[in-house]
C-alpha positions as protocol buffer text, in pm:
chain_id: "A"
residue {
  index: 1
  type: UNK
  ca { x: -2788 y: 709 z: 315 }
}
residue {
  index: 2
  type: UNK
  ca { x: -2518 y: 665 z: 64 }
}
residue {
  index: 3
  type: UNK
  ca { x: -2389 y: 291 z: 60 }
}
residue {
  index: 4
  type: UNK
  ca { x: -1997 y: 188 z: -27 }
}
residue {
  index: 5
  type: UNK
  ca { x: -1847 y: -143 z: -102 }
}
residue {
  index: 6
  type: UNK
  ca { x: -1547 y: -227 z: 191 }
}
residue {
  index: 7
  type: UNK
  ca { x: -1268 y: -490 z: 235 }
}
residue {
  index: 8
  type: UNK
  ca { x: -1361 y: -859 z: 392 }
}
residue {
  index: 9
  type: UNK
  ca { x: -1133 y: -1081 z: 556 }
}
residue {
  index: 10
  type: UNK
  ca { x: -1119 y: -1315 z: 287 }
}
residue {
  index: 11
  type: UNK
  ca { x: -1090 y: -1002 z: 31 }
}
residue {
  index: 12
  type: UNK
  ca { x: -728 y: -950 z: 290 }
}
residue {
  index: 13
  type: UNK
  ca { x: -631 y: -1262 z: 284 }
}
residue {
  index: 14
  type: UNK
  ca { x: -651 y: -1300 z: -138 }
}
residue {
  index: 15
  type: UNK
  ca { x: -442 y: -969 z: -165 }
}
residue {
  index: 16
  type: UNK
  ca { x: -177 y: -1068 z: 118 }
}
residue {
  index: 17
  type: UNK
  ca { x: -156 y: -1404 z: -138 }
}
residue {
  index: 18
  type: UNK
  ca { x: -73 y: -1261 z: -411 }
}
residue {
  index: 19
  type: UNK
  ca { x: 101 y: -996 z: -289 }
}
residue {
  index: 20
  type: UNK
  ca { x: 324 y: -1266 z: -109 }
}
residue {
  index: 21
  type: UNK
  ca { x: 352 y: -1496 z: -440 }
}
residue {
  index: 22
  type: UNK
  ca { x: 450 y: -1164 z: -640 }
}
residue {
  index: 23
  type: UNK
  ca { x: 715 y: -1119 z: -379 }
}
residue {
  index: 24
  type: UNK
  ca { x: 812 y: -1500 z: -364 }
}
residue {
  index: 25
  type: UNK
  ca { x: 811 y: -1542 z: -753 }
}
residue {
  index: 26
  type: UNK
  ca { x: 1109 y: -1237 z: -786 }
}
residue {
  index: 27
  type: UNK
  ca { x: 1315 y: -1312 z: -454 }
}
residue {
  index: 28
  type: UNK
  ca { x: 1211 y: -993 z: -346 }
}
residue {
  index: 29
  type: UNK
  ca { x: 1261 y: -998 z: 75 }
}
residue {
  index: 30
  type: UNK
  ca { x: 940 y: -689 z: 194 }
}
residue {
  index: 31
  type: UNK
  ca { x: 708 y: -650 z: 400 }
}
residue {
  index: 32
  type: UNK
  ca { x: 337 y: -633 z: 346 }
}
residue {
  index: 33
  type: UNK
  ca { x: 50 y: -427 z: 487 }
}
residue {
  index: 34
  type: UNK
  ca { x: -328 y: -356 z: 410 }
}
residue {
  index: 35
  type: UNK
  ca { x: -498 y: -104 z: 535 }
}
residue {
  index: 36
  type: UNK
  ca { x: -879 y: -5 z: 501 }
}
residue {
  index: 37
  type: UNK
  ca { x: -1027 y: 320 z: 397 }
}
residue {
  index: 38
  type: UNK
  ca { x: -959 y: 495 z: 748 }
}
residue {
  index: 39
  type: UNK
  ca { x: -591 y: 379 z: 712 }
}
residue {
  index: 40
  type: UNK
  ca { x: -593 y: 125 z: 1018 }
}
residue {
  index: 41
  type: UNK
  ca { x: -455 y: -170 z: 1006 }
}
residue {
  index: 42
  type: UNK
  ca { x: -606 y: -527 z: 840 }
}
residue {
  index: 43
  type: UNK
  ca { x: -299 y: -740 z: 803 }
}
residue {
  index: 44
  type: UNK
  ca { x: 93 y: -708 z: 819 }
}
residue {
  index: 45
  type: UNK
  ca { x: 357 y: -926 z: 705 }
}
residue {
  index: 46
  type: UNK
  ca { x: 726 y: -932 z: 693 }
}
residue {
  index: 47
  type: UNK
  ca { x: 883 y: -1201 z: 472 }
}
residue {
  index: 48
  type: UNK
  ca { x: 1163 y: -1388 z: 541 }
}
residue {
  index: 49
  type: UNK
  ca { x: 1491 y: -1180 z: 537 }
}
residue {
  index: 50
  type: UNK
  ca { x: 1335 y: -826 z: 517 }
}
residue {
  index: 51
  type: UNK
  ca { x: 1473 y: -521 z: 632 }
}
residue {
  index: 52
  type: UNK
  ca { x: 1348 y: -456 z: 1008 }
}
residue {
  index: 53
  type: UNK
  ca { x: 1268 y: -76 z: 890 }
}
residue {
  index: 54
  type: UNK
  ca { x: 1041 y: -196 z: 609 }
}
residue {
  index: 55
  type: UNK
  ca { x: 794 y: -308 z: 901 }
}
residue {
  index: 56
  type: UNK
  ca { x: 740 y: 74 z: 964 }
}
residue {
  index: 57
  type: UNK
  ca { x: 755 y: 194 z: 620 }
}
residue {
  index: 58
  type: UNK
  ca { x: 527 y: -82 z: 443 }
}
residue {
  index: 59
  type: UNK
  ca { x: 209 y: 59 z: 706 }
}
residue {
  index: 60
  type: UNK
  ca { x: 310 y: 414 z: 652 }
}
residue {
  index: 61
  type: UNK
  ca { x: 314 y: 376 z: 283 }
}
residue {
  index: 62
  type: UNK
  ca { x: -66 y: 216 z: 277 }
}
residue {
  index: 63
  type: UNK
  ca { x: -220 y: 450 z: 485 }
}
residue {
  index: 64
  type: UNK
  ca { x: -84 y: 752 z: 286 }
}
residue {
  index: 65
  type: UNK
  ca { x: -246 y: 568 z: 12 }
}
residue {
  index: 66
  type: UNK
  ca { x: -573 y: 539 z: 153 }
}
residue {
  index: 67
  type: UNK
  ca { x: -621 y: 848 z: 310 }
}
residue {
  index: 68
  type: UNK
  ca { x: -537 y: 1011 z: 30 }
}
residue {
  index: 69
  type: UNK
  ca { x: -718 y: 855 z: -178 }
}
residue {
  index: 70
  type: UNK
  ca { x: -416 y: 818 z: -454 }
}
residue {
  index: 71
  type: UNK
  ca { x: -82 y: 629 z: -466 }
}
residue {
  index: 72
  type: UNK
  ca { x: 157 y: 762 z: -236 }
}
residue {
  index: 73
  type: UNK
  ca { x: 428 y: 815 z: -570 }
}
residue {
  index: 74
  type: UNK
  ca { x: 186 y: 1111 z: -579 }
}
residue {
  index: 75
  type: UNK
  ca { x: 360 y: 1244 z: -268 }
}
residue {
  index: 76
  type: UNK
  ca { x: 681 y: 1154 z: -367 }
}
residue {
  index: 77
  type: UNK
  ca { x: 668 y: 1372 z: -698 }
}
residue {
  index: 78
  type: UNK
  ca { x: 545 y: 1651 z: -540 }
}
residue {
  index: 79
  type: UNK
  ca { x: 814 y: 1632 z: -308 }
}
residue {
  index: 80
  type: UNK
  ca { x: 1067 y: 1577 z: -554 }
}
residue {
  index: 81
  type: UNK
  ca { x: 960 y: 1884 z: -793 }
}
residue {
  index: 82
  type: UNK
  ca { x: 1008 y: 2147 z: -512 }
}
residue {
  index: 83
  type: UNK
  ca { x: 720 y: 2174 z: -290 }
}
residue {
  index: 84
  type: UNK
  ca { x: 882 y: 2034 z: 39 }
}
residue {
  index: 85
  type: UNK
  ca { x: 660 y: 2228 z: 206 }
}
residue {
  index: 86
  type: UNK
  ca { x: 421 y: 1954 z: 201 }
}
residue {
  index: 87
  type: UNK
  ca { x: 652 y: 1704 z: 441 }
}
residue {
  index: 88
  type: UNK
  ca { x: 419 y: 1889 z: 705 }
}
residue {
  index: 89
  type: UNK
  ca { x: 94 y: 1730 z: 599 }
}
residue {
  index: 90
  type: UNK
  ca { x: -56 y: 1574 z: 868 }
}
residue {
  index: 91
  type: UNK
  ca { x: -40 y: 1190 z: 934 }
}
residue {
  index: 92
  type: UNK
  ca { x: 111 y: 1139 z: 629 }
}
residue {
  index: 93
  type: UNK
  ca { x: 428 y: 966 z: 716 }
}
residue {
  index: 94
  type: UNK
  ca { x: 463 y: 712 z: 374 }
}
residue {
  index: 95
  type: UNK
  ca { x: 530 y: 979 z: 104 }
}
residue {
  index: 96
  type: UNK
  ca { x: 718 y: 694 z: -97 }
}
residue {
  index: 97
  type: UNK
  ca { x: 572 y: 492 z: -389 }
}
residue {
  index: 98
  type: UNK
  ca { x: 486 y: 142 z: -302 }
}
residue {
  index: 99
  type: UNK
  ca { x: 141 y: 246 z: -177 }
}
residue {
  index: 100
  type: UNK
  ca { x: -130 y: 196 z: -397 }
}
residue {
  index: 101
  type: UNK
  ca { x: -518 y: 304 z: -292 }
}
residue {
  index: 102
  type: UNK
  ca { x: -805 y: -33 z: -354 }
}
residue {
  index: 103
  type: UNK
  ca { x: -1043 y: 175 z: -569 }
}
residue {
  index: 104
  type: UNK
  ca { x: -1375 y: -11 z: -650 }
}
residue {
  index: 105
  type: UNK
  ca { x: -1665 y: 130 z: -803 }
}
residue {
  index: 106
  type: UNK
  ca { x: -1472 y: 510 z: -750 }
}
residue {
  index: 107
  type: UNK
  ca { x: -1444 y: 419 z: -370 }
}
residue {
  index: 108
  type: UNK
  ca { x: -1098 y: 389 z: -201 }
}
residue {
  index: 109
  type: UNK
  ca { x: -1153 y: 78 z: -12 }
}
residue {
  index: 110
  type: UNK
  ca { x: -848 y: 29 z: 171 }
}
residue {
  index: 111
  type: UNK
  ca { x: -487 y: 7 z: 43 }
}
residue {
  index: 112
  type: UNK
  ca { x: -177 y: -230 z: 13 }
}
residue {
  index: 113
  type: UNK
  ca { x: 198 y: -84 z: 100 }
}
residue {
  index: 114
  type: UNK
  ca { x: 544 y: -263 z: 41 }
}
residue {
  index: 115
  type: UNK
  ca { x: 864 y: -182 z: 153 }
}
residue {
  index: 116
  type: UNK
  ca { x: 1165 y: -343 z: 122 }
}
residue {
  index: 117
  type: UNK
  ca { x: 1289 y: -332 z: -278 }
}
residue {
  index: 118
  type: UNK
  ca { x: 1314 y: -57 z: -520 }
}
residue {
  index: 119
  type: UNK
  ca { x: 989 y: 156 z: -522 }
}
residue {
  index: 120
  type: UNK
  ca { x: 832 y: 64 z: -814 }
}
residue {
  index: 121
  type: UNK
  ca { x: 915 y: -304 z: -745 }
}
residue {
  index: 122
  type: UNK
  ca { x: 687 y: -214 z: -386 }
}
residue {
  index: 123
  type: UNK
  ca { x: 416 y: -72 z: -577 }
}
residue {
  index: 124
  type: UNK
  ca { x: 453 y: -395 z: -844 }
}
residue {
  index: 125
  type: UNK
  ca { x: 366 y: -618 z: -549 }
}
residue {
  index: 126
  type: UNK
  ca { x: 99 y: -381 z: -415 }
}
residue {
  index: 127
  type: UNK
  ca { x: -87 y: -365 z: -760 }
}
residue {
  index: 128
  type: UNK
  ca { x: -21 y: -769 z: -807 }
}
residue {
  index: 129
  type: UNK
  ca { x: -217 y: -812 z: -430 }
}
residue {
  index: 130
  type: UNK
  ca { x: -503 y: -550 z: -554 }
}
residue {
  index: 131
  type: UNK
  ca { x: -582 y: -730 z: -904 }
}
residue {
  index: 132
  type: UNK
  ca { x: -646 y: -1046 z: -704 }
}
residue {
  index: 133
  type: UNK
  ca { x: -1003 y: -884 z: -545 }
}
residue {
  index: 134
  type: UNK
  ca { x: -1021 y: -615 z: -810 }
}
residue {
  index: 135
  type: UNK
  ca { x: -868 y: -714 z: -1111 }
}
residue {
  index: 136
  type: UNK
  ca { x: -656 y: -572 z: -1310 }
}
């Protein structure tokens, strides 16, 4: 029976931190969510000031990211070169970067979306939550 690493609660907790202080330390008002490998839910958070849509688009973005096993920015390129086509891919809503996959020992884990800044700015905060149980 093949074995695979998963996410704890104090494994959440770390990257909601430093997601949070990555947030915090560039005034950037978003909101948070982790997801495990299945794409449900772990933990949510909307800071302070945060757009109310972000609170859909943060969870949509993380589990694109972990079902697909790649950052949702994958999506978004595809998209954006032409193949719109694949806007009808099932349950994947979040085809917008800021969701970034927690790979660990080649196994998707869970993964971490952001919403509420510019899109690389999201995924900054996502990777800055993941490198406190993974490392950069």
């Amino acid at each position: 029976m093949n074995t695979k690493p998963s996410l704890s609660l104090s494994d959440v907790k770390a990257i909601a931190a430093a997601a949070e202080a990555e947030a915090l330390k560039n005034a950037w008002n978003v909101s948070i969510a982790i997801v495990d490998d299945g794409g449900h839910m772990l933990w949510f958070q909307r800071l302070d000031g945060a757009a109310p849509i972000s609170s859909l688009i943060a969870p949509a973005k993380a589990r694109t990211a972990a079902l697909g096993r790649r950052e949702s920015k994958v999506y978004e390129e595809i998209i954006n070169q032409g193949r719109t086509s694949f806007l009808s891919a099932p349950t994947l809503e979040g085809m917008l970067e800021g969701g970034v996959p927690i790979m660990v020992s080649g196994q998707c884990v869970g993964a971490v979306g952001v919403s509420g800044v510019k899109s690389p700015e999201d995924a900054q905060i996502a990777r800055a939550g993941i490198a406190a149980v993974v490392g950069a």
